[in-house]
C-alpha positions in Angstrom: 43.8 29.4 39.7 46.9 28.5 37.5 46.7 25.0 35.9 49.4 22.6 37.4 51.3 20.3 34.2 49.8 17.4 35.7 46.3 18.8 34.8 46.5 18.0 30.5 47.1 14.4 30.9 44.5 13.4 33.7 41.1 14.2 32.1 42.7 11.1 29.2 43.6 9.5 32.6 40.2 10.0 34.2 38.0 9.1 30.7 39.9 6.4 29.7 39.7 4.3 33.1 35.7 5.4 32.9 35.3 4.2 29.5 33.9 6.6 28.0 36.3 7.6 25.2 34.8 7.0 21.7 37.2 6.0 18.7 37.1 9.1 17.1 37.9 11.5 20.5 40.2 8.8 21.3 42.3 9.7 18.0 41.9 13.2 18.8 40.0 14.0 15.8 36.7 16.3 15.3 36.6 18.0 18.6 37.2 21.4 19.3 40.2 21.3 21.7 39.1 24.4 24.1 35.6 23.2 24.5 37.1 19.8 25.0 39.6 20.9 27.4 36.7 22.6 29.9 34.7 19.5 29.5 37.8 17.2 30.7 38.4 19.2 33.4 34.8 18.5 35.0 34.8 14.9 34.2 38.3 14.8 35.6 37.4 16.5 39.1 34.1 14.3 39.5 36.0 11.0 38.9 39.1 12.1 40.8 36.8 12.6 43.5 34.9 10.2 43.3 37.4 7.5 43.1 39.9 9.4 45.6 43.2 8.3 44.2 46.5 8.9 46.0 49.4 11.0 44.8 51.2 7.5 44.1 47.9 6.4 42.1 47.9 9.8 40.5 51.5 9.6 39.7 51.1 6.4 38.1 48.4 7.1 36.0 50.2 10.3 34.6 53.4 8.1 33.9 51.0 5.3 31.7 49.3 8.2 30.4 52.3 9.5 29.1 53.3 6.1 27.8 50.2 5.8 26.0 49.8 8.8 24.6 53.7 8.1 23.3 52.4 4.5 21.3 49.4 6.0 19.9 51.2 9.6 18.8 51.8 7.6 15.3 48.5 5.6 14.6 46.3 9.1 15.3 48.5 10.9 12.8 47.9 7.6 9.8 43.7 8.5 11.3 44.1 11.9 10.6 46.4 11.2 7.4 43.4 8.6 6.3 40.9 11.1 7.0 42.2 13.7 5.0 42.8 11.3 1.9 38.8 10.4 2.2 37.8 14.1 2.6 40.0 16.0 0.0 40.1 12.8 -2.7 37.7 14.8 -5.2 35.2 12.4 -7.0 36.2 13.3 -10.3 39.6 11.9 -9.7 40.1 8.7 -11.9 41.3 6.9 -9.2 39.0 7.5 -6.5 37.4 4.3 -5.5 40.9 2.4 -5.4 42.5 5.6 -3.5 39.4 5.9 -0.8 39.4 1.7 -0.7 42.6 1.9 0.5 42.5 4.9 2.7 39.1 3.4 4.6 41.1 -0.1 4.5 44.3 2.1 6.3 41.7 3.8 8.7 40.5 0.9 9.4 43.2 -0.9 10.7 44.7 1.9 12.2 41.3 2.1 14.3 41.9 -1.3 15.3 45.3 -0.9 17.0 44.0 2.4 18.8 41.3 0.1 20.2 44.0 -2.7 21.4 46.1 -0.1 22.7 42.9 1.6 24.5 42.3 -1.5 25.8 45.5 -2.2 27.3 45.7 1.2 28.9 42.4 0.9 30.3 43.6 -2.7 31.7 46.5 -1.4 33.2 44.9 1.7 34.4 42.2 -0.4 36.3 45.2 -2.4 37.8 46.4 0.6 39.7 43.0 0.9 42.0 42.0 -1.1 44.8 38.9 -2.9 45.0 36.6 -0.3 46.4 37.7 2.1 43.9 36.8 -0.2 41.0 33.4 -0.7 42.7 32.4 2.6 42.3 34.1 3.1 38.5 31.8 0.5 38.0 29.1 1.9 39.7 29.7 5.3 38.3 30.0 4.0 34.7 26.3 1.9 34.9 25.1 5.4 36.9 25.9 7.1 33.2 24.9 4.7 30.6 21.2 4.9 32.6 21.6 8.6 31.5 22.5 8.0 28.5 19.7 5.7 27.5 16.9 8.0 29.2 18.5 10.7 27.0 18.3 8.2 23.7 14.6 7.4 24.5 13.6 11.1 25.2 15.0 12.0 21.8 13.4 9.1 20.3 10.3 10.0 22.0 10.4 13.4 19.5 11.9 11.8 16.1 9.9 10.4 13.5 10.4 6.5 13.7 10.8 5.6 17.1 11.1 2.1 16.5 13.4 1.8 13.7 15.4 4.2 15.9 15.2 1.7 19.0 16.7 -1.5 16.7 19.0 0.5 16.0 20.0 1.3 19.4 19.7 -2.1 20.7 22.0 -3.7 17.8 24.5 -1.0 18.7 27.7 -2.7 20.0 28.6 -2.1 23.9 31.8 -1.6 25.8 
């Protein structure tokens, strides 16, 4: 089956309304793009179908996509620009703790603008569905942190210090 154009943009579409884009996949940083890609493309067709969008929803979403990934083209470069200065900055340079200061201080605040940006997206993303399809994004999103956590315990249930694992857990921020 040959990939339509509209396909590349909607798995972004489809996790950022979910949620369920972390900071560093959000920049497009660390993840191996093909593997990426397949997994996308199955999160995309469960919560397309799920949610059952119409072509005008669909073509709305592509257009803020677009838009988004447009503002946020610049701050992922400065993350991957930052990341680069903190990875390559050998310790033996004489200026490494004021050049990786800086360079975590950049990340930083780059980090912070991808999340108000996210944020916005994800607002105006939400705006486009009707009340039955937020129901069961919401739905849908509880269904998969329950996973989540039953995965968490049942790897904490086989590592060493289950309850220093499980403050940590719990003092993890959510959203």
């Amino acid at each position: 089956m040959k990939a339509t154009p509209f396909l590349p943009t909607l798995p972004a579409i489809a996790l950022a309304i979910i949620g369920t884009i972390s900071p560093v996949y959000a920049q497009g940083v660390g993840i191996d793009s093909d593997r990426a890609s397949a997994r996308d493309s199955r999160r995309l067709e469960s919560a397309l179908n799920d949610l059952n969008l119409s072509d005008a929803q669909k073509a709305q979403l592509r257009s803020l996509s677009e838009n988004h990934r447009q503002a946020t083209e610049g701050l992922r470069a400065q993350v991957r620009a930052a990341q680069q200065t903190l990875a390559n900055t050998p310790r033996t340079d004489p200026n490494y703790e004021s050049i990786t200061a800086r360079a975590r201080q950049d990340l930083e605040s780059v980090r912070n603008q991808l999340r108000v940006q996210q944020q916005a997206f994800q607002s105006n993303a939400r705006g486009l569905l009707n009340p039955e399809q937020l129901n069961t994004l919401e739905a849908n999103r509880a269904e998969r942190r329950q996973r989540m956590m039953e995965r968490r315990e049942g790897r904490m249930e086989h590592s060493g210090n289950r309850e220093q694992r499980q403050r940590r857990i719990e003092r993890r921020p959510r959203g």
